[in-house]
C-alpha positions as a Markdown table, in Angstrom:
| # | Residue | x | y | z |
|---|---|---|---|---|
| 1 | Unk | 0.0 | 0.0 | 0.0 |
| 2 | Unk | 2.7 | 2.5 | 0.7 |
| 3 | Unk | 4.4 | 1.9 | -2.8 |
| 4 | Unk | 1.2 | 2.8 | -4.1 |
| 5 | Unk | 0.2 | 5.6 | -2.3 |
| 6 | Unk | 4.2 | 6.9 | -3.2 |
| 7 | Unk | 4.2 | 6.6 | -7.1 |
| 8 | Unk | 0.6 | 8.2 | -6.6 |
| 9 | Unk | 2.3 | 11.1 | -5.2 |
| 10 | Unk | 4.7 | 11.2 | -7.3 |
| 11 | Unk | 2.7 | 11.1 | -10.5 |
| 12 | Unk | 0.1 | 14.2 | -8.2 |
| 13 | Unk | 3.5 | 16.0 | -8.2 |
| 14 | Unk | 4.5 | 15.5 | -12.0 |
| 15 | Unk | 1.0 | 16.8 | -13.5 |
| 16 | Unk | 1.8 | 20.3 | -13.0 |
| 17 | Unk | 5.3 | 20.0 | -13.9 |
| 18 | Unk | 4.7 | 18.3 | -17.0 |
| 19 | Unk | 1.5 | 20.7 | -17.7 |
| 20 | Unk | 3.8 | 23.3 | -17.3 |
| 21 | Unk | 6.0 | 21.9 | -20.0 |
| 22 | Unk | 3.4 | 22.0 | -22.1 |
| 23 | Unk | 2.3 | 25.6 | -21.5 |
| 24 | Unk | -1.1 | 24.4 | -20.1 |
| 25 | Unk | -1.0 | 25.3 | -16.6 |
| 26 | Unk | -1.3 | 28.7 | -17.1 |
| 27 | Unk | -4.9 | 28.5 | -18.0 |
| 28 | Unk | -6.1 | 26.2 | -14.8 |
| 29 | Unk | -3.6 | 27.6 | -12.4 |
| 30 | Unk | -5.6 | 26.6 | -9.1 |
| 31 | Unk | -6.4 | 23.0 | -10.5 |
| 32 | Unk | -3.2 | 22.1 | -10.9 |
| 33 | Unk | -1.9 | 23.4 | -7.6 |
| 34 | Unk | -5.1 | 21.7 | -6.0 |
| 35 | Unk | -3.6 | 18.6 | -7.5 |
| 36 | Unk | 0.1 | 19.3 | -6.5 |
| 37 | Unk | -0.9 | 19.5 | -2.6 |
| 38 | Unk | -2.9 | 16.3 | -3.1 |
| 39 | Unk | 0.3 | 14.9 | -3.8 |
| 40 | Unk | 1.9 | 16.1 | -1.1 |
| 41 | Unk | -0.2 | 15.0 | 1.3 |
| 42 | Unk | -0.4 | 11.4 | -0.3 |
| 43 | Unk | 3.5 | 11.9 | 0.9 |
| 44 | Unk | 3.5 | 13.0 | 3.8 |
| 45 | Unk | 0.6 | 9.8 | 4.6 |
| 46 | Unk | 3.2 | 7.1 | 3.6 |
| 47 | Unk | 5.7 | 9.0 | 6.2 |
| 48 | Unk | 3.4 | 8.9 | 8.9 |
| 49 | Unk | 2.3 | 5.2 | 8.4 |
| 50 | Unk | 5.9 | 4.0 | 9.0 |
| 51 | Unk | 6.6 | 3.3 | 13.0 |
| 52 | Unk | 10.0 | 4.8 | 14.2 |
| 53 | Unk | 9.8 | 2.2 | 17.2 |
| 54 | Unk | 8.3 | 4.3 | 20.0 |
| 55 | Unk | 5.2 | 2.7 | 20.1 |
| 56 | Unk | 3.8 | 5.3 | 18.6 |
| 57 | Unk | 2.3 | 3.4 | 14.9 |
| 58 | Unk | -1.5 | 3.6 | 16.3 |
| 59 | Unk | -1.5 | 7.0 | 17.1 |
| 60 | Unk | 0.6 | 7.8 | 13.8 |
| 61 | Unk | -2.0 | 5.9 | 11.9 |
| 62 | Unk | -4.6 | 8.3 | 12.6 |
| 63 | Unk | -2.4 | 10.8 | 11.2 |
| 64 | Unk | -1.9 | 8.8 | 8.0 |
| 65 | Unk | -5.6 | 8.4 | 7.2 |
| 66 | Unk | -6.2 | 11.8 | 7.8 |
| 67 | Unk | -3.4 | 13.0 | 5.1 |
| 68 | Unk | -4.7 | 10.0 | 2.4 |
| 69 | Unk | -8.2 | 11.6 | 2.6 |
| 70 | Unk | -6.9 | 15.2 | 2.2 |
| 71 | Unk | -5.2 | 13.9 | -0.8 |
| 72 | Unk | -8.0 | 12.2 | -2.3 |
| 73 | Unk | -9.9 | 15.2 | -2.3 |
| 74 | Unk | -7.4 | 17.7 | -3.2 |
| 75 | Unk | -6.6 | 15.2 | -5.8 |
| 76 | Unk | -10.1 | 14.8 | -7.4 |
| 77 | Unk | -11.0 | 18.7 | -6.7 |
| 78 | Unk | -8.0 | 19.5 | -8.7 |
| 79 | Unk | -9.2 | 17.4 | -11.2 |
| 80 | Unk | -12.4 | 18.6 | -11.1 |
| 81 | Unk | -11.1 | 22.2 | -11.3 |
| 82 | Unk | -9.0 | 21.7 | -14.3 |
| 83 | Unk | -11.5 | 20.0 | -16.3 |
| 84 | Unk | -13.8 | 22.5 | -16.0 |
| 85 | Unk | -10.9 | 25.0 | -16.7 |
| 86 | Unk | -10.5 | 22.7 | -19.9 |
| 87 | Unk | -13.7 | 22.8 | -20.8 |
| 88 | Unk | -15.1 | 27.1 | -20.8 |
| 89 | Unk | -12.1 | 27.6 | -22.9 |
């Protein structure tokens, strides 16, 4: 699950890159960085679902949940956002 949730990440974090490349971001600027911080946070859930050997991987697994949701979200607002973008122009 944690591979997953990283190449999703990654691939969150490439979009605007690569739309940038292609001169489209300027057009749906928000979208794309609604879909950037769903990546992030897709990130920052695979950190916090890894125990550092306090004890502490229950209470860290809240945390990761939390962050996977926010990027879902983020991920299909962004979406959502730059489709619509897409779509009055």
């Amino acid at each position: 699950m944690a591979v997953d949730l990283v190449m999703l990440g990654i691939a969150m974090l490439l979009a605007p890159a690569l739309a940038e490349f292609a001169k489209m971001r300027s057009r749906n600027e928000k979208g794309y960085d609604w879909l950037a911080m769903g990546g992030v946070s897709y990130l920052v859930s695979v950190a916090l679902s890894n125990d550092i050997g306090f004890g502490l991987a229950s209470i860290l697994g809240y945390g990761s949940t939390l962050f996977a949701a926010v990027g879902l979200i983020a991920g299909v607002l962004g979406v959502i956002v730059i489709v619509t973008g897409s779509l009055k122009q």
